[in-house]
C-alpha positions in Angstrom: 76.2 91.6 93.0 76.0 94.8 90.5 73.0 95.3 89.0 73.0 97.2 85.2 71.2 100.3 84.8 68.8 98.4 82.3 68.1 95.6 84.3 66.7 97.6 86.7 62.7 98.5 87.5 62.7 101.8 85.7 62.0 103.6 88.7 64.9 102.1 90.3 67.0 103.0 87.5 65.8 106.4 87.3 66.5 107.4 91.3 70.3 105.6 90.1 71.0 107.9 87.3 69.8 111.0 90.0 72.6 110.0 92.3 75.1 110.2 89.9 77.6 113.2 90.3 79.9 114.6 88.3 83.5 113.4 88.5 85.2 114.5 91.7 81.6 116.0 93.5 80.1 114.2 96.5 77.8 114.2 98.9 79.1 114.6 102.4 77.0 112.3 104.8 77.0 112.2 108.6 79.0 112.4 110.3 81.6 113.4 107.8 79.6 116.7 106.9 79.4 117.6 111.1 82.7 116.4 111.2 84.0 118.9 108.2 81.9 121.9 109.8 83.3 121.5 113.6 86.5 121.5 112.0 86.0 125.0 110.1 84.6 126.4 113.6 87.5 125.1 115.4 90.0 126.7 113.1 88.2 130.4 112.9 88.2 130.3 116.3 91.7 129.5 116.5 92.6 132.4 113.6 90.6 134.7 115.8 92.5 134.4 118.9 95.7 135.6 116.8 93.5 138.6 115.8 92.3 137.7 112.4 88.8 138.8 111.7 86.4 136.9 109.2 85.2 137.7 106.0 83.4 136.4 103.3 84.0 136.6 99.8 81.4 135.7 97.3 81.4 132.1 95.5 80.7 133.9 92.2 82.8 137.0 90.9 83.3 138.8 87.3 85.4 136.9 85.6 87.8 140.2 84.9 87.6 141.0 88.5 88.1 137.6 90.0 91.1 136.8 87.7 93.0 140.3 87.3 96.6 140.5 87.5 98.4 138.0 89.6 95.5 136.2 89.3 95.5 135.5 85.6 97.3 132.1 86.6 94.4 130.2 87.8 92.8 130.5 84.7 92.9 126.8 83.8 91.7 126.4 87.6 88.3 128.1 87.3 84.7 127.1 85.9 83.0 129.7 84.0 79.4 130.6 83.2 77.4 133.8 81.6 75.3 135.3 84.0 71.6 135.9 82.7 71.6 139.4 84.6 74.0 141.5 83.6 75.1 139.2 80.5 79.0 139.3 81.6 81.1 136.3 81.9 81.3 135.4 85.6 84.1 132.8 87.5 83.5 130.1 90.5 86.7 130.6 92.7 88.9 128.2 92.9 91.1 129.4 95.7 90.2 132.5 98.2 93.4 134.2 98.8 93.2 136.8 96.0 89.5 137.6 96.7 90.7 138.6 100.1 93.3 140.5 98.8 90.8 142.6 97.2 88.6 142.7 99.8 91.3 144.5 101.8 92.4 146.7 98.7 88.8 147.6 97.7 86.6 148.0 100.6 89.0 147.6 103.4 92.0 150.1 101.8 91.5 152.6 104.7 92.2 149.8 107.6 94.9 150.0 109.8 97.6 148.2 108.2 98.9 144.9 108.9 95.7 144.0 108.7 94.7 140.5 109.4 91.5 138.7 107.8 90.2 134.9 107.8 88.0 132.4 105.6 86.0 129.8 105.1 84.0 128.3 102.4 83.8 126.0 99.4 86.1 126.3 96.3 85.4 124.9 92.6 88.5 122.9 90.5 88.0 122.7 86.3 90.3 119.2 87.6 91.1 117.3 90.9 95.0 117.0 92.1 97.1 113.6 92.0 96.6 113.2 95.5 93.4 115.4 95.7 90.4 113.9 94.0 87.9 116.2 94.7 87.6 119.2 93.0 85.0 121.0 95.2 86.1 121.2 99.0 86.2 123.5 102.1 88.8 125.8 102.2 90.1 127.8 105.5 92.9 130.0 105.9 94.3 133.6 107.0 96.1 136.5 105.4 98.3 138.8 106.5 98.4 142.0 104.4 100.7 145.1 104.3 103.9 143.7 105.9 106.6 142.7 104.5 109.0 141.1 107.2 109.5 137.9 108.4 108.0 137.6 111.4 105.2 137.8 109.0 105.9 134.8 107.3 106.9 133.4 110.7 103.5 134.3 112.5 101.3 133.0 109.5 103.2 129.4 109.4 103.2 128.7 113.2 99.4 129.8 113.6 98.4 127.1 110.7 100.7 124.8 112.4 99.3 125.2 115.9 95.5 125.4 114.9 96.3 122.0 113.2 97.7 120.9 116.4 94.9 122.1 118.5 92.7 119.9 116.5 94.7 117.0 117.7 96.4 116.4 114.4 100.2 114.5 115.3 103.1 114.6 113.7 103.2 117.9 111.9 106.0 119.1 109.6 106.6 122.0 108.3 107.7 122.1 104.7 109.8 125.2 103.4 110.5 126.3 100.4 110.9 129.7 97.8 109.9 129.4 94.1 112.2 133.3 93.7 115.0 131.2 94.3 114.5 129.2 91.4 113.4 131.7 89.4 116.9 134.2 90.7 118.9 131.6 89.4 117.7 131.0 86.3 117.3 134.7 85.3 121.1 135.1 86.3 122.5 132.7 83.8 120.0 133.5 81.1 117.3 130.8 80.9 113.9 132.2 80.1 110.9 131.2 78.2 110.5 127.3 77.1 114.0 126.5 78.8 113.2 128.1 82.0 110.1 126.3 81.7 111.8 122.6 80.5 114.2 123.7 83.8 111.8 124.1 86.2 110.1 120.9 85.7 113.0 118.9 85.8 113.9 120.6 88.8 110.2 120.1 90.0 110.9 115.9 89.3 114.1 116.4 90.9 115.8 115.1 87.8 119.8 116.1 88.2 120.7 114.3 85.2 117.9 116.4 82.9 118.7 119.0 84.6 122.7 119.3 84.0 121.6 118.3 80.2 118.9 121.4 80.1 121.7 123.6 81.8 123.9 123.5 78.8 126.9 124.1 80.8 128.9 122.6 83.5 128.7 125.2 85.5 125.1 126.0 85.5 124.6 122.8 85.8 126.2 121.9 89.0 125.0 125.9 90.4 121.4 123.7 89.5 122.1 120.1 90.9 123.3 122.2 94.3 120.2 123.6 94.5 118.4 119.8 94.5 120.2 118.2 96.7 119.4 121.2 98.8 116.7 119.7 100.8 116.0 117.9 104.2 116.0 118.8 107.7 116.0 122.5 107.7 119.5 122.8 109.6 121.0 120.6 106.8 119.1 122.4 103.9 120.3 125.7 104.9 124.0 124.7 105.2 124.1 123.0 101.7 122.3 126.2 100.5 124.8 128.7 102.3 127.8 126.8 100.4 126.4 127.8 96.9 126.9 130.4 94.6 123.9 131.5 94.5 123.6 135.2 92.3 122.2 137.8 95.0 118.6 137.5 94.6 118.4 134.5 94.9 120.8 134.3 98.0 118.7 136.8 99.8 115.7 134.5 99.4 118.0 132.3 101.2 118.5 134.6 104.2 115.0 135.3 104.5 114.0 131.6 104.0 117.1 131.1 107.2 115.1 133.8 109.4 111.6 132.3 108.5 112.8 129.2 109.5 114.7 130.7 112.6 111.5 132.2 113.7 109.4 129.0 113.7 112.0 126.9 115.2 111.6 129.6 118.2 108.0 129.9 118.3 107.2 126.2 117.6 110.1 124.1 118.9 108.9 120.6 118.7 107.5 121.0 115.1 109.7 119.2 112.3 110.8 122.0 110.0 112.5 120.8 106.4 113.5 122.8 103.4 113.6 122.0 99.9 114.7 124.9 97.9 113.2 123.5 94.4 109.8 122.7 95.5 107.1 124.5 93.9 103.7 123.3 95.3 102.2 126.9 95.4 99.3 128.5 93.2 100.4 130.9 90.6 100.8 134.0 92.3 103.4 133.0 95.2 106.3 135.0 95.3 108.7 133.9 98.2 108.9 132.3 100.8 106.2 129.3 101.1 105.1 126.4 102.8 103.5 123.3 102.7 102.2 121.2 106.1 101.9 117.8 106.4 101.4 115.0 109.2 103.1 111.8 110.6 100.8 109.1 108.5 98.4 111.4 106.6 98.2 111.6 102.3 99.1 114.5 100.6 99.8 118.5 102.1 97.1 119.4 105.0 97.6 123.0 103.6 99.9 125.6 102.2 100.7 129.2 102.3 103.2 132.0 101.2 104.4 135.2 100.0 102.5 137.5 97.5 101.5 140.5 96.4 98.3 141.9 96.5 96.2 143.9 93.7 97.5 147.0 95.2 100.4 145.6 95.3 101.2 145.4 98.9 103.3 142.5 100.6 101.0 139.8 101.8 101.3 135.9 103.2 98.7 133.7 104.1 97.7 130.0 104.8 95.1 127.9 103.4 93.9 124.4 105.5 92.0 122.1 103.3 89.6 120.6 105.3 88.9 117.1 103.8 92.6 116.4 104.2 92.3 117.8 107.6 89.4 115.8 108.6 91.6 112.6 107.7 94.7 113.4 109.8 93.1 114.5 112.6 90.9 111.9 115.6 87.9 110.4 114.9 85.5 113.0 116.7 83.9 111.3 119.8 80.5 110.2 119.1 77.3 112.7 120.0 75.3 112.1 122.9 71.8 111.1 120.8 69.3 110.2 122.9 65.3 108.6 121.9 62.7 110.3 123.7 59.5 108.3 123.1 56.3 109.8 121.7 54.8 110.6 124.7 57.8 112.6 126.5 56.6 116.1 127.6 57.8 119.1 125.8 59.3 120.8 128.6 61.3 117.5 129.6 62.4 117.5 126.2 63.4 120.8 126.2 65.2 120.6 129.4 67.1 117.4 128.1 68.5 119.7 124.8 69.5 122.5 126.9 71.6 119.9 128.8 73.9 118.4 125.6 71.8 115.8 124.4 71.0 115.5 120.7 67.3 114.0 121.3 65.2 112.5 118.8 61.3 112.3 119.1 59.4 109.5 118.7 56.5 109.4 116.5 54.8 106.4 117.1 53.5 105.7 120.8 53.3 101.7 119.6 56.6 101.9 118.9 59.4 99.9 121.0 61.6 102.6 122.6 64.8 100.7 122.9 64.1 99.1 119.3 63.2 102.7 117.6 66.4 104.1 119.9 69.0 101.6 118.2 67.2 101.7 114.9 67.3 105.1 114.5 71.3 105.1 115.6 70.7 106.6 119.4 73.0 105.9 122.5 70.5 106.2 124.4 66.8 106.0 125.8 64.8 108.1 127.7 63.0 105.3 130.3 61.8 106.4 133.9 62.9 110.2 133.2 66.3 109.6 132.7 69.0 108.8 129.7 69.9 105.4 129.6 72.2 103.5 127.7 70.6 101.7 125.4 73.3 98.7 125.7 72.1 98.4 129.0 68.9 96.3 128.9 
């Protein structure tokens, strides 16, 4: 039974209206918050055995710095505040990609190009997705700065892919797409502006019949509908694709968006690769070829990536995991080892017991029960006679 604010004690009331968050914040609780930060480890870990090295961009940037160039279009994305010090406007991120970019144009320009660099760490959204209601979560990704071939593209998609996999997440897909072929077509028969806009979204909603009306031609039209039905298993995609006439930007897009998928296929043979050569599920400052990964059973993309250009304008691609969509898809984590030592267990013992795995929670109460405090305060165990024992157990 709910209980009104009013109707409540007003001391009651008042610890009520502390708990109250703003709209798509939350508290993480054990064991999701454990669960959330194993994850994070596990993935660095995996980046770092591909040779990407961490770094850590700042929460807090100058809002000119933060959203320069490229990164102009996440300006709906980001909160802003005036900072008291230096009384400039400052920006929470809302993605890291572009703050690693200028890490490695700024303070990392003289390193050995490509250079490879990881992250992870919280992000702010001014609004929460349709299938993402949070707007702050855990970020963790790579980028792969100052090459521009595809085995770039193809080393950054399988490593996401395979880190997911090494979590234990099943069933992963690999979703490819481009936006520059879109974006080709449309500059080649001469929509811009508002109707390359009014395009795009119909395209987006996969909406042939808007779309053939928006064309304003026959031809463009069916050049538009070709590239919808354009999707599916990769093999499939990329033969329906190859039929088109597609003008040549756009078709090289193609060829690189066949080798991406080429390369994948050979790294990663059992992971399901599809195509869809409309899709646009990328941040602003994509440029070719992208991706999106999802899993057998799990809601909404477990991360994305692509091709972009950094603020010194060399060629990047990177991946970004989001971690409270990973911590869905992937096993329940098995269940810490938390043992009760009661109140009169010897340091040393206690010490020795840590050393060994066990999470071990002092009592401190000697009247206490031991096997009543153990369960009570959530332990799978109880220290009785020296030694861990169950606590199911008697």
């Amino acid at each position: 039974m709910s209980v009104a604010a009013e109707d409540m004690p007003a001391e009651n009331a008042s610890l009520m209206e502390r708990a109250l968050l703003p709209a798509g914040m939350l508290d993480l609780l054990p064991p999701e918050a454990e669960q959330i930060a194993a994850l994070g480890a596990a993935l660095l870990a995996s980046f770092a055995r591909y040779g990407y090295q961490r770094v850590e961009p700042p929460l807090v940037e100058f809002e000119s710095t933060l959203l320069a160039g490229q990164a102009a279009g996440l300006r709906d994305h980001v909160f802003r505040l005036m900072d008291p010090v230096s009384l400039r406007m400052l920006a929470v991120r809302a993605d890291m990609t572009l703050q690693v970019a200028r890490i490695a144009a700024t303070r990392l320009e003289a390193a050995p190009r490509p250079l490879r660099l990881s992250y992870a760490g919280e992000v702010l959204r001014v609004r929460a997705g349709q299938l993402r209601t949070a707007r702050q979560f855990t970020q963790a990704g790579v980028e792969l700065i100052g090459s521009d071939a595809p085995e770039a593209d193809v080393e950054v998609a399988s490593l996401a892919a395979e880190a997911l996999a090494a979590l234990g997440v099943a069933g992963l897909s690999l979703d490819l797409n481009s936006p520059a072929i879109v974006g080709a077509t449309l500059a080649a028969i001469g929509r811009n502006g508002i109707a390359a806009a009014e395009l795009r979204a119909a395209l987006d909603h996969k909406d042939t019949a808007a779309v053939r009306v928006l064309a304003g031609d026959a031809a463009a039209g069916d050049l538009l509908a070709g590239l919808i039905a354009a999707s599916g298993l990769a093999e499939v995609a990329l033969d329906r694709l190859g039929r088109l006439k597609l003008p040549a930007e756009a078709a090289r897009e193609v060829a690189r968006l066949k080798a991406v998928a080429a390369g994948v296929r050979a790294v990663a043979p059992a992971l399901a690769i599809t195509i869809d050569a409309v899709e646009y599920r990328g941040l602003e400052y994509q440029t070719g070829v992208s991706f999106s990964l999802f899993a057998r059973g799990a809601r909404g993309e477990l991360g994305r990536g692509g091709r972009y250009r950094t603020p010194a304008g060399e060629a990047a691609t990177g991946a970004t995991l989001f971690l409270d969509a990973v911590a869905l898809a992937a096993p329940e984590p098995t269940p810490r080892r938390r043992l009760f030592l009661p109140q009169d267990t010897a340091p040393d013992v206690a010490r020795r017991l840590r050393a060994e795995g066990w999470d071990a929670v002092q009592g401190l109460d000697a009247r206490a029960d031991a096997n009543g405090e153990g369960r009570r305060l959530g332990c799978t165990h109880v220290l009785r006679a020296g030694a861990p024992t169950p606590l199911n157990k008697g």
